[in-house]
N, C-alpha and C positions, 0 to 999 in steps of 0.2 A: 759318145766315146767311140774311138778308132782304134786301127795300129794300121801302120803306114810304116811300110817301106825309106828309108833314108839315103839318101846316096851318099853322104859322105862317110855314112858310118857301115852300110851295106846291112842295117838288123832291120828288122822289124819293133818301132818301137809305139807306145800308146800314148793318145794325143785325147784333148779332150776339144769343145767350140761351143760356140752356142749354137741355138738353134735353125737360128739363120744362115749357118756358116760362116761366120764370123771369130774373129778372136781365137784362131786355132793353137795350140798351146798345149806343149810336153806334157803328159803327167805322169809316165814312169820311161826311163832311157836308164837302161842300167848296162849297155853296151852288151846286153846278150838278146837273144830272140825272143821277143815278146809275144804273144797270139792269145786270143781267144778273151779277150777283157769281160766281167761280167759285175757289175753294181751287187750291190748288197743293199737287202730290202731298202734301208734306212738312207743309202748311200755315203755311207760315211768312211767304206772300205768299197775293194776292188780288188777281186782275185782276177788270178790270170796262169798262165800256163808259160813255161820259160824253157827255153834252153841254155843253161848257164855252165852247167856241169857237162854237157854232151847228154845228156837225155833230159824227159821234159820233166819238170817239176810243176807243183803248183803253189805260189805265192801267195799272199796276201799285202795288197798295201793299204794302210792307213793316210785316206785324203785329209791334209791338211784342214 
């Protein structure tokens, strides 16, 4: 798991791949500033740190 800068959208958003570098693919783009991604033990969520409001929160998403 990433976050990677976008050109078209100018955020920072978080990407997932495999291990090979392979297969790189969105896994949260919610058009605000993403950073700091970190797994949960089990891997089944993903908190992260956002700038959505103008200051940073911290999320949680739920992996599919």
């Amino acid at each position: 798991m990433f976050q990677r800068n976008t050109l078209t959208t100018n955020f920072h958003d978080i990407y997932i791949m495999n291990s090979d570098g392979t297969d790189v693919q969105p896994l949260i783009g919610t058009g605000a500033y993403e950073f700091r991604p970190s797994w949960s033990p089990d891997c089944s969520k993903v908190a992260y740190d956002a700038l959505a409001s103008g200051e940073s929160d911290i999320y949680v998403y739920v992996v599919p």
